[in-house]
Every structure is written in structure tokens, then in C-alpha cells.
N, C-alpha and C positions, 0 to 999 in steps of 0.2 A: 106448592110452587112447582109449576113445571119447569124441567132443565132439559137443557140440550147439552151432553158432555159435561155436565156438573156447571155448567151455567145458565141462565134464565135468558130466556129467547130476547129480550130487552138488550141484556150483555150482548149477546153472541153478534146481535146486529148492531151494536153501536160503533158508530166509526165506520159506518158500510152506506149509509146515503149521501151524492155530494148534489148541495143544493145550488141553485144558478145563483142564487142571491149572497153565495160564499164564495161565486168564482171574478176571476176580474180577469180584465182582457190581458194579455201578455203580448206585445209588440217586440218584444227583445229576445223572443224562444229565434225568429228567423232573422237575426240581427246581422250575421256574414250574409245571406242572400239582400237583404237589402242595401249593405252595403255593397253589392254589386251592383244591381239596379233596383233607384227605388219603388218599381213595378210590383217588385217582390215581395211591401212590405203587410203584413196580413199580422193578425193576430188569432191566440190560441186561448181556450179553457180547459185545463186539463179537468177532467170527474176520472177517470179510469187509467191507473199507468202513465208512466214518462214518453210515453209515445216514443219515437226513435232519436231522445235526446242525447245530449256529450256525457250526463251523468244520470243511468238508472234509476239514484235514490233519492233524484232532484223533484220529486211530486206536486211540486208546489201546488201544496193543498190536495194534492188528488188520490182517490183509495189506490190501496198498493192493486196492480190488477197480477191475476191468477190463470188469465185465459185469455186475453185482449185487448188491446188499449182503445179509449175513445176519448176523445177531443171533439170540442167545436171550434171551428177556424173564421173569423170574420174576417172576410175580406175585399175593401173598395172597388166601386166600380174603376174597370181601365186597368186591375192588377191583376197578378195572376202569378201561378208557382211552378216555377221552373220546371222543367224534363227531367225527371230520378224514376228510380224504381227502388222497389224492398223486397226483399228477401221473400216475403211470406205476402199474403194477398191484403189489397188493403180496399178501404170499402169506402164511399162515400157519398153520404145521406143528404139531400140540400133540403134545409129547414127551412128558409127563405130566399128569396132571390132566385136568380139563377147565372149555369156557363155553361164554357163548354170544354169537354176531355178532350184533349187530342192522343188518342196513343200510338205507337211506333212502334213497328215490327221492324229491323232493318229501313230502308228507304221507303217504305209503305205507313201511309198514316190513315187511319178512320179517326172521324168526329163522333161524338154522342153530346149532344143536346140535353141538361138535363133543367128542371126549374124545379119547385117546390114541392116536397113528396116524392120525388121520383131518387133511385140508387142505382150506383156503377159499382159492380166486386171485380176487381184489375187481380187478375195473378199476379202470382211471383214471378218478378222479372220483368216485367211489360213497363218497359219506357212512357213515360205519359205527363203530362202538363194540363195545366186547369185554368183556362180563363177566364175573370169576370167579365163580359163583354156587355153585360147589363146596365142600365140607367141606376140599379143603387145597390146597395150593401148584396155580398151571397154569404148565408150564413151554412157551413159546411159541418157536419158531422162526419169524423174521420175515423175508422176505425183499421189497427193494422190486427194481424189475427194470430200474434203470441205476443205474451207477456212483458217480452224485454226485446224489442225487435231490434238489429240494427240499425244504425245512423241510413237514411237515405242516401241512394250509390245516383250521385247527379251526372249528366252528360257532358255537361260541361265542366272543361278540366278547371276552370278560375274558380267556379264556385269547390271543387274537389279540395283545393290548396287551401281555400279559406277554412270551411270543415274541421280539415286535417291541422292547420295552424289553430282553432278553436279548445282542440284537445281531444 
């Protein structure tokens, strides 16, 4: 039997694949953004890390990540996610569908256009919003780029209060 560290490569990787067919949509991960407007309401699957959640050890279902989080995000056409930024660079893949980025430099904004297959990696810090402006569903693969990133720092001060009242 071969081992890796006194365990059988079988071990080592168990608990290390997260399959679609284990993940379910989460409507309630952005449930203070949508109770601001319900534009905002999207859903999550976490496979990799808490993503920039209220609770680190909340994974629901997802491997603990060691280097990055990812999420897929579905979200209806006509919605779209608020202006924040993160800490650390976040990155995001569109599986299906498509929108579009808007990001913010002070008073200065650029668009990027993205649809299916195509990626945007946003530094740290870069103010930016995501619209589905599309006839149907964008299915969004999210990635922020450490393990435990903070909560999203939003523009808008209502949604900051809601956040912060969250926990």
C-alpha cells in the first residue's frame, strides 16, 4: 500500500472533492443586501472557503480552503451586486450568461463586458458592481484570493449598518 504521510492517497484526498450535485443554491448568504433592494437578491454554492462570510467556520458544505475561496453565484436577470470592494483581489469567471463590471476609481468608472468563458481579477480595493443586464440567469464563479478574506467593505453606508448589525 502506498502512503502519503502514513496515509493511503484514498485517505489523504477524502473530503477534498465538492461535487455540484452536493451543492444547493443559498439565497440567504446576501439576505441584509436584499433586504435593501430586492435587485440584490443572488444566490451562492460554496465548493472552497466561507467566502467573505459573518462566520469563517460556516462552510456550508464547503472544503475548508487553504489558499482561496470559490463560490458560484447565480444571479437573475435585472439584478446585480452592489459597489464593495476586498481586501485581497477577487476574481470572477462567468460560466453562463453574462454582465457587466462597473469599477470605480474615485469619480471615474470603466465597464468591462464579460459573457461566458471570459474573467475579470479586480485588486484590492477597486470599488466595483456587477450587473446582470442579460435576458437570463449569469452563473458567476467567484474567487477572493486568501483563505479567510474579510466581509465585503460596501459603498453604501445602509448596506454597511445592515452587515455590521448581521454580526
Amino acid at each position: 500500500m502506498d502512503t502519503i504521510a502514513g496515509m493511503t492517497l484514498k485517505d489523504k484526498l477524502a473530503g477534498r472533492v465538492a461535487r455540484f450535485s452536493d451543492r444547493r443554491e443559498d439565497w440567504s448568504v446576501f439576505g441584509f443586501e436584499t433586504g435593501r433592494d430586492p435587485r440584490y437578491a443572488r444566490a451562492q454554492r460554496r465548493y472552497l472557503g466561507a467566502s467573505g462570510s459573518v462566520d469563517q467556520s460556516d462552510l456550508r458544505g464547503a472544503i475548508p480552503a487553504s489558499a482561496f475561496t470559490m463560490s458560484i453565484q447565480s444571479m437573475p436577470a435585472g439584478n446585480r451586486i452592489p459597489m464593495h470592494c476586498h481586501e485581497t483581489e477577487e476574481i470572477f469567471f462567468i460560466l453562463d450568461g453574462e454582465c457587466l463590471v462597473r469599477c470605480w476609481h474615485g469619480e471615474e468608472s470603466f465597464d468591462i463586458r464579460l459573457g461566458r468563458w471570459d474573467l475579470v481579477a479586480l485588486p484590492p480595493f477597486l470599488q466595483h458592481e456587477v450587473f446582470n443586464d442579460g435576458d437570463g440567469e449569469c452563473h458567476l464563479q467567484t474567487l477572493l484570493a486568501k483563505p479567510k478574506p474579510l466581509r465585503p467593505q460596501y459603498a453604501d453606508p445602509e448596506l454597511l449598518k445592515l452587515q455590521a448589525a448581521e454580526g
